[in-house]
Each structure stands twice: as structure tokens, then as C-alpha cells.
DSSP file (Angstrom, degrees, kcal/mol; ACC not computed):
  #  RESIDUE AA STRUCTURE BP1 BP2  ACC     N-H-->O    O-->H-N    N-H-->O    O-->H-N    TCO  KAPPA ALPHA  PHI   PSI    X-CA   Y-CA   Z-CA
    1    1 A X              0   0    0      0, 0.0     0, 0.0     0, 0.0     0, 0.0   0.000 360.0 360.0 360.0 154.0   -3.4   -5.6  -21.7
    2    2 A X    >   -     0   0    0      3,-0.0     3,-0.5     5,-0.0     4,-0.0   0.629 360.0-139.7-137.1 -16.5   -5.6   -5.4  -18.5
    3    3 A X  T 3  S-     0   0    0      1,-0.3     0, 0.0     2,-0.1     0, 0.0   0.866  74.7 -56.6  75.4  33.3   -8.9   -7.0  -20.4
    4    4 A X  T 3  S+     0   0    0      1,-0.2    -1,-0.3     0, 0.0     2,-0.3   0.782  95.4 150.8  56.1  40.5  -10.9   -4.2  -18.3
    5    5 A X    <   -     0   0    0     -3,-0.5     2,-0.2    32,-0.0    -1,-0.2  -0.631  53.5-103.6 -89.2 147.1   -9.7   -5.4  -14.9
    6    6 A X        -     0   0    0     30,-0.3    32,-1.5    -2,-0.3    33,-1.0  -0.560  32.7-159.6 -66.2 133.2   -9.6   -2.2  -12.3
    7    7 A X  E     -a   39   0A   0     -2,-0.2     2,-0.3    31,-0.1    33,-0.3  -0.909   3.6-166.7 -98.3  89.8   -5.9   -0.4  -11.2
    8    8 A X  E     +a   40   0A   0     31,-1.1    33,-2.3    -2,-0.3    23,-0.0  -0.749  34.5 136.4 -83.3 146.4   -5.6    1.6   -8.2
    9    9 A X        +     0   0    0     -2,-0.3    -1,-0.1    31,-0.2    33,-0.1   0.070  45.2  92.9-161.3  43.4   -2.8    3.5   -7.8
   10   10 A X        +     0   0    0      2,-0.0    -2,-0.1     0, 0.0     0, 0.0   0.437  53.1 145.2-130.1 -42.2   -4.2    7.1   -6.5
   11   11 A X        -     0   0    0      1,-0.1     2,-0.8    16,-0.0    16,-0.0   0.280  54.7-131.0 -23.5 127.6   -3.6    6.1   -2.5
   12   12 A X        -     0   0    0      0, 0.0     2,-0.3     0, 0.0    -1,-0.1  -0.668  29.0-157.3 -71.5 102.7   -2.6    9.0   -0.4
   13   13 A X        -     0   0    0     -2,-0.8     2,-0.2    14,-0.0     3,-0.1  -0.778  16.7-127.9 -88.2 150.2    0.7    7.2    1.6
   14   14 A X    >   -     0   0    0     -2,-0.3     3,-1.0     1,-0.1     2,-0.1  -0.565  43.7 -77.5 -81.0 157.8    1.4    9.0    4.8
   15   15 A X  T 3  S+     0   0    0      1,-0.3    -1,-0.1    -2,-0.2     0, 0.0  -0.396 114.3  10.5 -58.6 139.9    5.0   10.0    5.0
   16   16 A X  T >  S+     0   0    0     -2,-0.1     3,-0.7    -3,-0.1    -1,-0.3   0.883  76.2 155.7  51.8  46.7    7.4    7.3    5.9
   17   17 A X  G X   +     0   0    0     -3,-1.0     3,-2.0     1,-0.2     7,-0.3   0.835  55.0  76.5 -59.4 -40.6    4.9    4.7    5.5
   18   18 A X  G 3  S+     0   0    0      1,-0.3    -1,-0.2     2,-0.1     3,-0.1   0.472 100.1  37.4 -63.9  10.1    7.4    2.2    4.9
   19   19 A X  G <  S+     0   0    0     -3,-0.7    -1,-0.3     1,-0.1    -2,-0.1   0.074  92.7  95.5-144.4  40.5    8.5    1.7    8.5
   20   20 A X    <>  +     0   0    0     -3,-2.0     4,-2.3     1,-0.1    -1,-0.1  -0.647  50.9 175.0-132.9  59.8    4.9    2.1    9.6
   21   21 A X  H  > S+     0   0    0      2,-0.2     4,-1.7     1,-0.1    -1,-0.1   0.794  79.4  47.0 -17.8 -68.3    4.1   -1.9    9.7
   22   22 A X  H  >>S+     0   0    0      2,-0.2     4,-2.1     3,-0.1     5,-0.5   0.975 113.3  50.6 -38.7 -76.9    0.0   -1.1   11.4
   23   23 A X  H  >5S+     0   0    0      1,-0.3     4,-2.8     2,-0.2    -2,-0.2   0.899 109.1  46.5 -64.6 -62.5   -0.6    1.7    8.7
   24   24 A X  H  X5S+     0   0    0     -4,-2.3     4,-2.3    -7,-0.3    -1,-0.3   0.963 116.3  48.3 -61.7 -31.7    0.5   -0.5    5.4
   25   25 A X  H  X5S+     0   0    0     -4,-1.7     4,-2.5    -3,-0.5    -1,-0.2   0.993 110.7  48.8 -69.1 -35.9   -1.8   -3.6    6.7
   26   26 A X  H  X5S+     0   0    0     -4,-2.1     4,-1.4     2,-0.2     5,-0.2   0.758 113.0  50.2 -69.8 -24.5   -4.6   -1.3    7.4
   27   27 A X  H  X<S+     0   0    0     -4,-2.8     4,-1.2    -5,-0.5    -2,-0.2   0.999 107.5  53.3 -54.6 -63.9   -4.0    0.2    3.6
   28   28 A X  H  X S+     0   0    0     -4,-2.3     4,-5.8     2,-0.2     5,-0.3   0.890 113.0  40.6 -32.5 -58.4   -4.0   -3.0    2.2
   29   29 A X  H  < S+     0   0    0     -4,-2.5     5,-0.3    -5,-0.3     4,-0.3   0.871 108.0  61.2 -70.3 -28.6   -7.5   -4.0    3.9
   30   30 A X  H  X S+     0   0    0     -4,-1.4     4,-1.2    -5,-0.2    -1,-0.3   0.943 116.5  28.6 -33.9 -57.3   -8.8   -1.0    3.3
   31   31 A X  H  X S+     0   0    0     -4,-1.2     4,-0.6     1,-0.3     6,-0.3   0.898 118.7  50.2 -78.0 -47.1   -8.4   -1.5   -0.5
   32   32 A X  H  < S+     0   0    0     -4,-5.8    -1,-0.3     1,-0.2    26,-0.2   0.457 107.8  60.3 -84.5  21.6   -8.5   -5.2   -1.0
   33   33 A X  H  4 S+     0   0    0     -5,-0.3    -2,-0.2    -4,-0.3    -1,-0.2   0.755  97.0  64.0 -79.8 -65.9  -12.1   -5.0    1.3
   34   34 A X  H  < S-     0   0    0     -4,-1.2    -2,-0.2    -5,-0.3    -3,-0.1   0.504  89.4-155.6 -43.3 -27.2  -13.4   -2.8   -1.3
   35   35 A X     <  +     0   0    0     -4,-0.6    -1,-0.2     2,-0.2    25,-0.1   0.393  63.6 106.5  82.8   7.5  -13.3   -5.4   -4.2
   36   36 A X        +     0   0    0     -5,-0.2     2,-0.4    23,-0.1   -30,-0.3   0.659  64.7  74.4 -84.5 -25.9  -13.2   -3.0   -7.0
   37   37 A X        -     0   0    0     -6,-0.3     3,-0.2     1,-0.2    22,-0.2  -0.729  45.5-178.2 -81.1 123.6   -9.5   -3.6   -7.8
   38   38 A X  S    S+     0   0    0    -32,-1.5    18,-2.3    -2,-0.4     2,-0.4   0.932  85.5  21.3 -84.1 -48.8   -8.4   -6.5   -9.4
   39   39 A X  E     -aB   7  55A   0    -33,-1.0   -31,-1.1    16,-0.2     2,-0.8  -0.983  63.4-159.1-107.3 107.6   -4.9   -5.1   -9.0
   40   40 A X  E     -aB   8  54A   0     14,-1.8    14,-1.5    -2,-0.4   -31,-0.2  -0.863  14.9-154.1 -50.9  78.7   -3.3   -2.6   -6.6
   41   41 A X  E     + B   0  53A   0    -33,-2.3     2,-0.4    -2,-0.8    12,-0.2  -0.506  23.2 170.8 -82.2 157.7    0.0   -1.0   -7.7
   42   42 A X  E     - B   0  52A   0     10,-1.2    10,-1.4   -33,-0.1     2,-0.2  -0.981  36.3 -86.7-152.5 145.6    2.2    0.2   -5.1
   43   43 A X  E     - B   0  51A   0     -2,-0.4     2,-0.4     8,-0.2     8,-0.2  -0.603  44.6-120.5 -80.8 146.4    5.8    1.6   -4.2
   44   44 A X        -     0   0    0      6,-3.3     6,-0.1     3,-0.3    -1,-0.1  -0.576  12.9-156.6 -60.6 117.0    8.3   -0.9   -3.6
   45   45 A X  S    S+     0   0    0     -2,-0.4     3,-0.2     1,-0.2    -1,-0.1   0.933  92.0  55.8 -59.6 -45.6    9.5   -0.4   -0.1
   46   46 A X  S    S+     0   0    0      1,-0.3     2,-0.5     2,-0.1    -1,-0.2   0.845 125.5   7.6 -56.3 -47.5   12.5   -2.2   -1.5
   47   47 A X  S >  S-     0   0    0      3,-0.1     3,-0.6     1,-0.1    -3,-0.3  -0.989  84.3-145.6-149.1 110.3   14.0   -0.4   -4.6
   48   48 A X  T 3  S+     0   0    0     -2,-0.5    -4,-0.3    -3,-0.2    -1,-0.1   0.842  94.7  61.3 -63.2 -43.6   11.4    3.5   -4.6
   49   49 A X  T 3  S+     0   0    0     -6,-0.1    -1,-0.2     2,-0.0     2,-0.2   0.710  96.1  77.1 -64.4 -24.5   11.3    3.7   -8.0
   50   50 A X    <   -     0   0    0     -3,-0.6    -6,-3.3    -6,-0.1     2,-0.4  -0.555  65.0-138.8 -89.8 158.5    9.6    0.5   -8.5
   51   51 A X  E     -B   43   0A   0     -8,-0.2    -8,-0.2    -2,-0.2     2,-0.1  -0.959   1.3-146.4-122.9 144.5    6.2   -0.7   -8.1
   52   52 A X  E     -B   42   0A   0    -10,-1.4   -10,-1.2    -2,-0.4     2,-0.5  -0.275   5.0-154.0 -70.1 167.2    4.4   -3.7   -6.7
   53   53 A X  E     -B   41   0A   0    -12,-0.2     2,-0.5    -2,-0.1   -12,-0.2  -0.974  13.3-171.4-144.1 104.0    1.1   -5.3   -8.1
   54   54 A X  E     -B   40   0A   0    -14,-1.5   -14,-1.8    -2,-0.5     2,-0.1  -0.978  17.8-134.7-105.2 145.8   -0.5   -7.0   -5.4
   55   55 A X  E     -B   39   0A   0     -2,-0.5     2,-0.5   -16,-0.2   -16,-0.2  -0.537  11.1-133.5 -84.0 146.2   -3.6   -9.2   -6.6
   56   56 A X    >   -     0   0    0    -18,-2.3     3,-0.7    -2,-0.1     6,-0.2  -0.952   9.1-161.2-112.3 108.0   -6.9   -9.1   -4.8
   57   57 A X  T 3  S+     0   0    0     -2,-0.5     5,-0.2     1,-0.2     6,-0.1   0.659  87.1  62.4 -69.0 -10.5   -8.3  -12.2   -4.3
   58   58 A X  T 3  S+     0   0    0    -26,-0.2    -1,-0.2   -21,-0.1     4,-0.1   0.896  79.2 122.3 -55.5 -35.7  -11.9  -11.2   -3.6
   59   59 A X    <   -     0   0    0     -3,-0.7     4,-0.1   -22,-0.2   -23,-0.1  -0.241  66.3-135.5 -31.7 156.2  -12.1   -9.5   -7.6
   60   60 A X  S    S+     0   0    0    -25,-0.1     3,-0.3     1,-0.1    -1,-0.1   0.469 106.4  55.0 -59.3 -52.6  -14.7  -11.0   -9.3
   61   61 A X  S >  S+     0   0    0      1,-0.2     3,-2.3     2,-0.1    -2,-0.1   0.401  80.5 100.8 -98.1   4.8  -12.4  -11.3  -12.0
   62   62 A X  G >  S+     0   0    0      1,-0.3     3,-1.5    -6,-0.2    -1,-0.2   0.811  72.5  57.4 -49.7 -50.7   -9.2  -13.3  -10.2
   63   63 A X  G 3  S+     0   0    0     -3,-0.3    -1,-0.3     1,-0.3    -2,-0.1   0.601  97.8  62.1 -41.4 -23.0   -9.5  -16.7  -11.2
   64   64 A X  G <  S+     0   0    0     -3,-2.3     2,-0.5     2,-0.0    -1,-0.3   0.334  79.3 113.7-107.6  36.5   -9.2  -15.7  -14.7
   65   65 A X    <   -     0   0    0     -3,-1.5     2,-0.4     2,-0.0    -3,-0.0  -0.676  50.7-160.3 -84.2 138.6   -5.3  -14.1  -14.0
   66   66 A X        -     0   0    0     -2,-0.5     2,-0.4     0, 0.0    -2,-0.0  -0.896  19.3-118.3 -89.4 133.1   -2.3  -16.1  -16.0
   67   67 A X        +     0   0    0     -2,-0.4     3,-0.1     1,-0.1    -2,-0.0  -0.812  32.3 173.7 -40.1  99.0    1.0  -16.3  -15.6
   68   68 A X        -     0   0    0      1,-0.4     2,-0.3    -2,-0.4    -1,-0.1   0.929  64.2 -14.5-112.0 -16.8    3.1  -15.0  -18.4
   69   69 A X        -     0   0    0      2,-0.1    -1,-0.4     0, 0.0     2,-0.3  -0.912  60.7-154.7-162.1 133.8    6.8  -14.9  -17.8
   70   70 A X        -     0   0    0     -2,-0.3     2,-0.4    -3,-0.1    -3,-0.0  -0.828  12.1-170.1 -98.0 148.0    8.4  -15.1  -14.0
   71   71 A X        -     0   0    0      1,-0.3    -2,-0.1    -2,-0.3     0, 0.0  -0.854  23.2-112.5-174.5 126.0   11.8  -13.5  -13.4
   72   72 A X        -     0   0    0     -2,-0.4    -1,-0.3     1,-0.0     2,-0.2   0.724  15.8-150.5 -29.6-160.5   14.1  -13.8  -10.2
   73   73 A X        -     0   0    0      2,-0.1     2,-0.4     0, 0.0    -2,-0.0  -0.288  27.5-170.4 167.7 100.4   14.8  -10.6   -7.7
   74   74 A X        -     0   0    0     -2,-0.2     2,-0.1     2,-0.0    -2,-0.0  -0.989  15.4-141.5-107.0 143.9   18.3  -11.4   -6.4
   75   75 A X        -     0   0    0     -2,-0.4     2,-0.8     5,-0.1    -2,-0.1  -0.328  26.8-111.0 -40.4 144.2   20.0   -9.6   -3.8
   76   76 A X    >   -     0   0    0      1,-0.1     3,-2.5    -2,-0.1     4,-0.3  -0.857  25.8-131.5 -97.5 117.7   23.5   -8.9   -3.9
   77   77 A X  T 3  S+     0   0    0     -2,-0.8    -1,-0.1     1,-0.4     7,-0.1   0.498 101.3  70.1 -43.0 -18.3   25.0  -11.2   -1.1
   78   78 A X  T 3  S+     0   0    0      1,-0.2    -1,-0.4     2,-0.2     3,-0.2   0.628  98.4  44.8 -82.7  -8.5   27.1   -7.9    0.3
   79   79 A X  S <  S+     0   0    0     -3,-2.5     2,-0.7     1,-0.2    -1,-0.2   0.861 133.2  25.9 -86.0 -48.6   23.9   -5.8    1.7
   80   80 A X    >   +     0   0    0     -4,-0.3     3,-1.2     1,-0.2     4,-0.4  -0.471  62.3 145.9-121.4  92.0   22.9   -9.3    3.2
   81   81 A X  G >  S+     0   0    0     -2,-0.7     3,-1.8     1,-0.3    -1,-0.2   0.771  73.7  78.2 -61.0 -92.6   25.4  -12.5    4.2
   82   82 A X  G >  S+     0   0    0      1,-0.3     3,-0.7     2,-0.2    -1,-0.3   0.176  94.1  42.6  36.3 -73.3   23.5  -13.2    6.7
   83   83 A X  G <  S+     0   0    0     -3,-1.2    -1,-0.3     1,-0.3    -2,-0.2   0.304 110.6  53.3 -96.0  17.6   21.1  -14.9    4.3
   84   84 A X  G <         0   0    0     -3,-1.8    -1,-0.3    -4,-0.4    -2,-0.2  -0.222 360.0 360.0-127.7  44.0   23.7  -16.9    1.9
   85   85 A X    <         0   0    0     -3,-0.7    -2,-0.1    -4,-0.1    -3,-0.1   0.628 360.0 360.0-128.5 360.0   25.5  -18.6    4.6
């Protein structure tokens, strides 16, 4: 239920945006300047099939977001040792 809060999800990405660091910060501000979006959706750089929600705290309507259920994201320690050691 979205309680009329705004979605964008229409952004034109340039190809291989995801290893283009400058171009996704300037996306973001582009969009969260603009202050019509409560919410953003996005592709997950991580796993492509999914999307991200990033919140924009300028909305009007931010303050009145909840929390309703959190769930983990774990890695499986074989892509990255490195970070379980």
C-alpha cells in the first residue's frame, strides 16, 4: 500500500551504468533534487533481477515511512572470504 506516495521507476540507465560510479550519483541527485518521489525503485547492481527502493528524504511525505518487517542479505562466504575472516 503506497497511501499515495510517488514511484519512479521510468529512468532511462545508460548502458553499463553499474561500473559508471559519476553517472549513478548524478542519477540519484537528479531524482532525489526533484522532490516528487517519495521512493525511487532501481536495478540492483548486485543480483539484476532485483530492485532497490531508495527513500528520498526531501518528500514531503518522509517522516511518515514505518518500518514493517527487516530481513538479512547474506553473502555466501565463497564469492567473498575476504570479508568473514
Amino acid at each position: 500500500q503506497n497511501h499515495g506516495a510517488s514511484f519512479f521507476s521510468g529512468f532511462l540507465y545508460q548502458k553499463n551504468w553499474h561500473h559508471d560510479f559519476e553517472y549513478t550519483q548524478w542519477m540519484g541527485s537528479e531524482i532525489m533534487q526533484d522532490k516528487t518521489s517519495l521512493a525511487i525503485a532501481c536495478p540492483s547492481a548486485v543480483v539484476q533481477q532485483e530492485q532497490n527502493f531508495l527513500l528520498n528524504p526531501a518528500h514531503k511525505d518522509y517522516g511518515k515511512i514505518r518500518l514493517k518487517e527487516v530481513s538479512g542479505f547474506y553473502f555466501d562466504e565463497r564469492l567473498f572470504p575476504s570479508m568473514y575472516r
